[in-house]
C-alpha positions in Angstrom: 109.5 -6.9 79.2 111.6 -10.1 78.4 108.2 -12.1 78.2 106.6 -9.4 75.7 109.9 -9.7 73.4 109.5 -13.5 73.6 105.8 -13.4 72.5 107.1 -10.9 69.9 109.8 -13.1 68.5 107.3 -15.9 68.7 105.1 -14.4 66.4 107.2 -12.8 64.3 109.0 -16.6 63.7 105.4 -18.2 62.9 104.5 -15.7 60.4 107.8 -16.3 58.9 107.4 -19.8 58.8 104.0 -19.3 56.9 105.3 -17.0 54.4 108.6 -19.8 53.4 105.9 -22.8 53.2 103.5 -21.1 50.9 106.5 -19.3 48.9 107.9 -23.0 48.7 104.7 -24.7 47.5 103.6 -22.5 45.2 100.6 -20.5 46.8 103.0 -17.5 46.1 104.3 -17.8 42.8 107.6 -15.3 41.5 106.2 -11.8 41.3 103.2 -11.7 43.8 103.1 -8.6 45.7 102.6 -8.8 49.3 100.6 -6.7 51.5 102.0 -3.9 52.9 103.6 -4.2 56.6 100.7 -2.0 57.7 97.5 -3.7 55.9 98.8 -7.2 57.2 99.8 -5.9 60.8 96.1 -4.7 60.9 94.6 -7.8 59.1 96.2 -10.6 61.4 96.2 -8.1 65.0 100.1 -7.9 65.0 102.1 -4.6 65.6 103.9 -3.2 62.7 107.1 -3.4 63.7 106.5 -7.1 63.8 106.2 -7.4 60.3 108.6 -5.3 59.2 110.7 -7.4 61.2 109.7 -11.0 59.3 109.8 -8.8 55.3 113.6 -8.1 56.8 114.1 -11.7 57.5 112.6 -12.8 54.5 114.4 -10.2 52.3 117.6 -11.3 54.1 117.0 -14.8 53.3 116.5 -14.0 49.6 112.3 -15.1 49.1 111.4 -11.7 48.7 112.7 -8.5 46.9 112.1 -5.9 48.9 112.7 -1.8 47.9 111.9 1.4 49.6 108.6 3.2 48.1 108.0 -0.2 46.2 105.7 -2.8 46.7 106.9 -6.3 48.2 107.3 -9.1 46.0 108.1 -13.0 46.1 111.6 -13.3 44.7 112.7 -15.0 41.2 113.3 -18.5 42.1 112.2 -18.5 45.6 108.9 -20.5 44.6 108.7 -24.2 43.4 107.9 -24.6 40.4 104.2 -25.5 39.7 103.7 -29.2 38.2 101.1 -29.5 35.4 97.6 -30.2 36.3 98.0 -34.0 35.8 101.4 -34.7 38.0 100.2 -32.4 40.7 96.9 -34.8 40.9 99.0 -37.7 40.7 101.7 -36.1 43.7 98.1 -35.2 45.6 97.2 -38.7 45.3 100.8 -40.5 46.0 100.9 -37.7 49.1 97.2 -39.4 50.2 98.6 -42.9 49.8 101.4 -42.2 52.1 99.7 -40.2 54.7 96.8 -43.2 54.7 100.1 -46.4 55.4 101.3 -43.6 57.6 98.5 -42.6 59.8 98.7 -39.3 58.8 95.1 -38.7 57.9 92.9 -36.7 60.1 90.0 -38.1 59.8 88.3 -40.9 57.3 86.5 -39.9 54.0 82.4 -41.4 54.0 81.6 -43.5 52.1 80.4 -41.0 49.4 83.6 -39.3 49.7 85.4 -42.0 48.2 83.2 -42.1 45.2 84.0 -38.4 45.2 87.4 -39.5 45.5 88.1 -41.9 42.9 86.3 -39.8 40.2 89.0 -37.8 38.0 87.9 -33.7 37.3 88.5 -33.1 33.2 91.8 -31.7 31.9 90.7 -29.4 29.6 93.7 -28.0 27.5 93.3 -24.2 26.4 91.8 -24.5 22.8 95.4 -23.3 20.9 95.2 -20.6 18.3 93.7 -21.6 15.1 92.2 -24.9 16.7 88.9 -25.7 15.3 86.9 -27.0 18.2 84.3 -29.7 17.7 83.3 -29.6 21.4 79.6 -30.4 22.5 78.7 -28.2 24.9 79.6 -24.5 25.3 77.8 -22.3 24.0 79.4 -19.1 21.4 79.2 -15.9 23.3 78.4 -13.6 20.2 75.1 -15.6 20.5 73.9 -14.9 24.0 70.8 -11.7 23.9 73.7 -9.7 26.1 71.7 -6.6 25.6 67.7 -8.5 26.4 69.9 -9.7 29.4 71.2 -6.3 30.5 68.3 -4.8 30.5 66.2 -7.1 32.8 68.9 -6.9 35.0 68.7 -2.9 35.0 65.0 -3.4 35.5 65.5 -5.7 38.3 68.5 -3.7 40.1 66.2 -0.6 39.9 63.6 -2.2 42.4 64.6 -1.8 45.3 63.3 -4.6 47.8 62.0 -3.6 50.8 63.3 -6.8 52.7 66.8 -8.2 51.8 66.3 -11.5 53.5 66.7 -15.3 52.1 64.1 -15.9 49.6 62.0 -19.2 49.3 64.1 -22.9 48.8 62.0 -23.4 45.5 63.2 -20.1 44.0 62.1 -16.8 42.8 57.8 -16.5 42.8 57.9 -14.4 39.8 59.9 -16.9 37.5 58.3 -20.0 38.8 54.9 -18.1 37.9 56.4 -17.7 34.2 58.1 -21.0 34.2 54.9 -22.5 34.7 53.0 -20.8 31.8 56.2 -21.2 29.7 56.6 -24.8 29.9 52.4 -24.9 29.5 53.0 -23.4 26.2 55.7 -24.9 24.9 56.1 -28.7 26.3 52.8 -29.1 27.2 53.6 -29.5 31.2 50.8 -28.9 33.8 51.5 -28.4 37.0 51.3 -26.4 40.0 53.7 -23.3 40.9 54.1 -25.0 44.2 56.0 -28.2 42.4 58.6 -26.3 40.0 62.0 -26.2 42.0 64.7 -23.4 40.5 68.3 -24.9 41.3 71.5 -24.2 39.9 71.7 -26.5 36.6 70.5 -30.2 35.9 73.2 -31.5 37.9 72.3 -30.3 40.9 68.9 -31.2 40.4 70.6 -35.1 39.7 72.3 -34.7 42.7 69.1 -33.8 44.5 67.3 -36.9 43.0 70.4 -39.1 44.2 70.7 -37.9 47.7 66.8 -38.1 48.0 65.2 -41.3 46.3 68.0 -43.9 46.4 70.2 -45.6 49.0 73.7 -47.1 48.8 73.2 -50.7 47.1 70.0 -49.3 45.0 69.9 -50.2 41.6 69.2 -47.5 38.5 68.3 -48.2 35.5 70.4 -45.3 32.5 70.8 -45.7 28.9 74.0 -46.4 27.6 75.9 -45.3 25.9 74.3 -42.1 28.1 75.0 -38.9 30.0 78.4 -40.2 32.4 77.8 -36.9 34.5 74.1 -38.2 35.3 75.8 -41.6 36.0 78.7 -40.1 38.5 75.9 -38.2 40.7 74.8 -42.4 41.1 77.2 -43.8 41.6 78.1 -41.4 44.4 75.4 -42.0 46.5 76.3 -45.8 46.3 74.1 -47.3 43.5 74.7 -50.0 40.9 74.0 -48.9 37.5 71.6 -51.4 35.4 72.5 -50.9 31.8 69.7 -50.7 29.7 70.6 -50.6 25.4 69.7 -47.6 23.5 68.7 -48.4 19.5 67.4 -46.0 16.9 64.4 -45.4 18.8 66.3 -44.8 22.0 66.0 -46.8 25.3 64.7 -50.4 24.3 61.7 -50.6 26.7 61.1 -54.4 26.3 64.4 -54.9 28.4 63.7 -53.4 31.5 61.6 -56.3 33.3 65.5 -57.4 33.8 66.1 -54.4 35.8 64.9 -56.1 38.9 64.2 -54.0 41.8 65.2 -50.8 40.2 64.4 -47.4 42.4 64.8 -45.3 39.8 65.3 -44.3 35.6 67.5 -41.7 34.0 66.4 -41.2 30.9 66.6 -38.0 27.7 63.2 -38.9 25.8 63.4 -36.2 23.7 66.5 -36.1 22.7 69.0 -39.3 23.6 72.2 -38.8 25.2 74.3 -39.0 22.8 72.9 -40.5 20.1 70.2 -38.4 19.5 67.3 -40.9 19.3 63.5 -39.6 20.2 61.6 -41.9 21.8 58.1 -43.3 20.1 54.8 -42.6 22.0 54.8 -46.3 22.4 57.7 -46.8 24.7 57.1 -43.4 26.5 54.0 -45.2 27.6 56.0 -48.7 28.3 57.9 -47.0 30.6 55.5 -45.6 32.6 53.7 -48.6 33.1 56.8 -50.6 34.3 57.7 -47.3 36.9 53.8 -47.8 38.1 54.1 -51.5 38.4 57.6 -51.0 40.1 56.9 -48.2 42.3 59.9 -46.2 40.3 60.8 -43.3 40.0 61.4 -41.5 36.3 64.3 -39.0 36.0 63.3 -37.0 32.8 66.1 -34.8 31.7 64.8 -32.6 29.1 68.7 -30.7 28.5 68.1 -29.6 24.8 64.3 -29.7 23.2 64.7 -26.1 22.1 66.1 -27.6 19.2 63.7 -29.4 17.1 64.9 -29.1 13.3 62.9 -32.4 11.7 60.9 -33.8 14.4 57.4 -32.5 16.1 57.4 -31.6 20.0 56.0 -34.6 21.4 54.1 -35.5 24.5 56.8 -35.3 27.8 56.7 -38.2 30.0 55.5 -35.6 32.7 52.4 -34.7 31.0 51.8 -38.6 30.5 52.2 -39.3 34.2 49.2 -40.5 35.6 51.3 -41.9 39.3 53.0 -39.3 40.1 56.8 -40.9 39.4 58.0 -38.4 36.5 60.6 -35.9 37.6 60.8 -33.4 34.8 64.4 -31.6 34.9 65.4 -29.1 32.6 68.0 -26.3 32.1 68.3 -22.7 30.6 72.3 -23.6 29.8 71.6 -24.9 26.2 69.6 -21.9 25.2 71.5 -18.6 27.4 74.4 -20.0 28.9 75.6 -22.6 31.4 77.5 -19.9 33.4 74.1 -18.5 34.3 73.3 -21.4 36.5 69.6 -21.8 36.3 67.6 -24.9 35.6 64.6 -26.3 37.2 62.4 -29.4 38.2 58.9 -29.9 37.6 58.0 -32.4 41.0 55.6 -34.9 41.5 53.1 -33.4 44.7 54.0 -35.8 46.9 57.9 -35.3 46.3 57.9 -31.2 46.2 58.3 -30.2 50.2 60.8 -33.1 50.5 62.8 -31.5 48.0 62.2 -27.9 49.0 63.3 -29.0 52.5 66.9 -30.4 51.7 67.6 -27.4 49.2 67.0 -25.3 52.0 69.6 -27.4 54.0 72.0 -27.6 51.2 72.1 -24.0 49.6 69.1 -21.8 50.6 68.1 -20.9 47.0 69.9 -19.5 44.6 71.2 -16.0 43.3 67.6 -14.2 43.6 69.1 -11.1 40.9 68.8 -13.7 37.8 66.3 -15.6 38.5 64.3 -12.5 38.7 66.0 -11.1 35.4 65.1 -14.0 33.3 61.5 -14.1 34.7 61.3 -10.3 33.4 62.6 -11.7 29.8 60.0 -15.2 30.0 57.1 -12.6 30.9 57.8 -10.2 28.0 58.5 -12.4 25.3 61.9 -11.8 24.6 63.1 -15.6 25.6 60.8 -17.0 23.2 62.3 -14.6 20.5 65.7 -15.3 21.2 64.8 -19.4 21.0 63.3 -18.8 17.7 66.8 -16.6 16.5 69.1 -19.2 17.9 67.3 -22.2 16.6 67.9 -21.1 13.0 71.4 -20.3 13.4 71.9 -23.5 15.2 70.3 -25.2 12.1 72.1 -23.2 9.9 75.3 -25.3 11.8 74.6 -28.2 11.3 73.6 -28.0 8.0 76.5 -26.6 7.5 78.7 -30.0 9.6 76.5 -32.7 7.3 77.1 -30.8 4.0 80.7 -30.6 5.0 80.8 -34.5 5.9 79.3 -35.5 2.6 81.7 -33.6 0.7 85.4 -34.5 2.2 84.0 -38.1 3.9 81.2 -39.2 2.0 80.8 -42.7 1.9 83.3 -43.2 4.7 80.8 -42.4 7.4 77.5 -42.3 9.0 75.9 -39.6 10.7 73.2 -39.8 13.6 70.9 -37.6 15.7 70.5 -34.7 13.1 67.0 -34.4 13.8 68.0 -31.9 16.6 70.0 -31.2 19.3 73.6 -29.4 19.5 75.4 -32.1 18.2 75.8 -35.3 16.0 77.5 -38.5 16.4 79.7 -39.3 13.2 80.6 -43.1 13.0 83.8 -43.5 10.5 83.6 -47.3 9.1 86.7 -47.7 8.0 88.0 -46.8 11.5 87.9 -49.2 13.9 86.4 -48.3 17.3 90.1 -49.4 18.6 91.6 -46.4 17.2 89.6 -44.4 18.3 92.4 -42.6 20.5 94.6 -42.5 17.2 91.8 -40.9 15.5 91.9 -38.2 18.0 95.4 -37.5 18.3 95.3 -37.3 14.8 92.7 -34.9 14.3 94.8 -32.6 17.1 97.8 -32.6 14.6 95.7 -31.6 12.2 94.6 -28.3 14.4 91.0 -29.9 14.9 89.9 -30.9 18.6 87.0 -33.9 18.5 85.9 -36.0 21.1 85.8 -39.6 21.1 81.9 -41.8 21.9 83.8 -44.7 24.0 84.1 -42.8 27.1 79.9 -42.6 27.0 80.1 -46.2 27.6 79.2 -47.9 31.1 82.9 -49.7 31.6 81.9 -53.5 31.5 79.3 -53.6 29.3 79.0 -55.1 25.8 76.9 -52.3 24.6 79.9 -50.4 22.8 80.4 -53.8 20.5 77.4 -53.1 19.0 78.8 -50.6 16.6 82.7 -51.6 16.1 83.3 -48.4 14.2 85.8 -45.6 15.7 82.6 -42.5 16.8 82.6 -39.1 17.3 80.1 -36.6 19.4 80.8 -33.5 17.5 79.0 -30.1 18.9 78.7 -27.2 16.4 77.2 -24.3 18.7 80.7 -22.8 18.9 81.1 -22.3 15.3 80.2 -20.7 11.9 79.8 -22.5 8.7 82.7 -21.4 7.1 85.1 -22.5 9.7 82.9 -26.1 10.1 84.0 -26.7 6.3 87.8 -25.5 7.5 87.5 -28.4 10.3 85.7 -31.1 8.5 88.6 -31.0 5.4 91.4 -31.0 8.1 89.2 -33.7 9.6 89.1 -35.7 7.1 93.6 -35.5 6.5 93.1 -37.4 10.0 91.2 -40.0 9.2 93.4 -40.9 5.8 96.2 -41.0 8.4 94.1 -43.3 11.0 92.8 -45.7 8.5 94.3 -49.3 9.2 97.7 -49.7 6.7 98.0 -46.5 6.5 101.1 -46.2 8.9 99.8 -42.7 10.7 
């Protein structure tokens, strides 16, 4: 008996012990209700009276308010208060310092941990009300085909599967079938089912190219000022970036026989990231020549040609590829939404099982439901339809942005990559690229969020002096025309306060 009470009290003291530490960090916050003595006696394989016994304690001890027919709760005050996002990463971080001089670590991070480590997640504030948000991006909800959607998914939910088992690595037969005839139709793609891989976004597919096709040391050739989150996935797996300048046409070509030894090209063709540039037959086929010569491979992210408003479709490096080295990746976030989590990659042959074979290893596949929703909506027609609908009212957009820039900024600015796309980049000449932070904070004060071009920039490079002027990548998808004028006037108070001598 004295050795079953000692277990007991044991027990009871460890579970104690776990409730103080996680009501002192934080994990319970004032006001969450605990489980019952019974559902958490059950759950962890401890007699009741056990429990009951540490909810006294803890009641006693003032870290939880504890009534008869009520519902226990953490106590007012018993909790730490939670630091803001940025001092609890910089407490995490000062914690990891001290545990490393210490000893205290476990275990050692890899070497692609650390590049995982040293990379900072966003800190997106809450858009606050009456904020007029220039972000590139998201996409407006009022614009997604919610009842198209809901009805494949009926459709789909109503077929009941005979086997509930994991599907193929690739994806879903039935929307690789209609993926292949849709991108036949529409970008001119041919290839065989067998080589289109579903996975969940273009950044996974990135992340797939960079685990696959480069080693640490490797050198890649992007386009800066480019996509950063194509440039992280990299620089994660250990390679050197090889900056190669971007002009009005979009990646200079002539430039890359100084890219040495690269492995590998990320590149957006049809639509430069973020300047908006399409790139001219000519170079398309200058840069499959120096991937064959090379033995390189071509990353072609294709994120956003849905939106063509002044340009014809042209040719994708894919359909050009006579080697075998174009990797076609694009995604179904600009045109339904990125919550969905569905994009693709149209493979060379000889890369297609490699790739199949580490998605398997990574993931399986992905959610089976949507992938076989959307190819109901490719099959019927009702994708194409909504394309066409939101491409006008995305047009409609940025008409409405460029009008609104000519009338309160005029002169004072330049605007580039309205041919298509989701966004523009506005360059303010009077605003040096130096204030660019001012310009921002500025804009904010003003009740208009805009996002600066700098941090597009490779650090270290001398591609960013090439225009000195402050820049802005300014999305419109969220918005309607009226409140684009709304932004653009209280924009341009901002920029009368940023202007050199103007003491803002």
């Amino acid at each position: 008996m004295a050795m079953h009470n000692e277990r007991r009290t044991g027990l009871s003291r460890a579970l104690y012990e776990e409730f103080r530490a996680r009501i002192a960090d934080g994990t319970y916050a004032a006001g969450t209700v605990l489980p019952s003595t019974r559902a958490l006696a059950a759950e962890r394989g401890l007699s009741r009276a056990t429990v009951t016994l540490v909810y006294e304690q803890m009641a006693a001890d003032g870290l939880i308010d504890s009534r008869a027919g009520a519902a226990s709760r953490v106590a007012a005050g018993a909790a730490a208060p939670v630091p803001p996002r940025r001092a609890r990463a910089a407490a995490t971080a000062a914690a990891t310092v001290t545990a490393t001089a210490a000893g205290g670590l476990a275990g050692r991070l890899s070497r692609i941990g650390q590049h995982m480590q040293a990379l900072q997640l966003a800190d997106p504030r809450p858009t606050q009300p009456g904020e007029i948000d220039f972000v590139y991006g998201p996409l407006a909800g009022r614009d997604f085909p919610t009842s198209t959607w809901m009805k494949a998914l009926r459709a789909v939910e109503r077929q009941r599967m005979p086997r509930l088992e994991y599907e193929d690595p690739r994806g879903n037969l039935e929307l690789r079938r209609a993926l292949q005839k849709h991108l036949s139709q529409s970008r001119g793609l041919t290839c065989a089912v067998e080589q289109i891989l579903i996975v969940n976004g273009s950044q996974q597919a990135l992340d797939l190219c960079a685990r696959l096709l480069i080693n640490p040391g490797d050198q890649v050739v992007v386009e800066n000022p480019g996509y950063r989150m194509a440039h992280h996935a990299f620089e994660a797996y250990g390679a050197r970036l090889w900056s190669a300048p971007v002009d009005a046409q979009g990646l200079v070509t002539q430039q890359l026989a100084a890219a040495g030894d690269a492995k590998l090209a990320y590149v957006t063709p049809t639509h430069q990231f973020p300047l908006g540039a399409f790139l001219p037959m000519a170079r398309r086929r200058q840069l499959l020549d120096w991937a064959a010569r090379h033995h390189a491979w071509i990353i072609e992210d294709d994120y956003d040609s849905e939106y063509r408003y002044t340009v014809r479709p042209e040719a994708t490096l894919q359909s050009l590829d006579a080697h075998g080295c174009v990797i076609h990746v694009g995604t179904f976030s600009k045109t339904l939404s990125p919550q969905l989590r569905l994009g693709y990659m149209v493979l060379p042959p000889a890369l297609a099982e490699t790739f199949a074979a580490a998605r398997r290893v990574s993931d399986r596949h992905g959610a089976t439901g949507m992938q076989r929703a959307l190819a109901r909506i490719l099959e019927d027609g009702s994708y194409d339809r909504h394309v066409r609908r939101i491409r006008r009212l995305q047009q409609a957009r940025q008409h409405a942005l460029v009008q609104a820039l000519e009338r309160h900024l005029g002169p004072q600015v330049t605007v580039q990559g309205a041919a298509s796309g989701l966004h523009l980049v506005v360059w303010f000449k009077e605003v040096p690229a130096a204030l660019e932070p001012a310009l921002v904070d500025a804009a904010r004060a003003c009740g208009v969020r805009v996002y600066p071009i700098s941090p597009l920039y490779l650090p270290g490079t001398d591609e960013r002096q090439a225009n000195p002027a402050a820049g802005l990548v300014m999305g419109y998808a969220l918005l309607e025309p009226d409140t684009i004028a709304a932004g653009i006037q209280r924009l341009a108070e901002a920029v009368a306060r940023t202007r050199p001598g103007q003491g803002g």
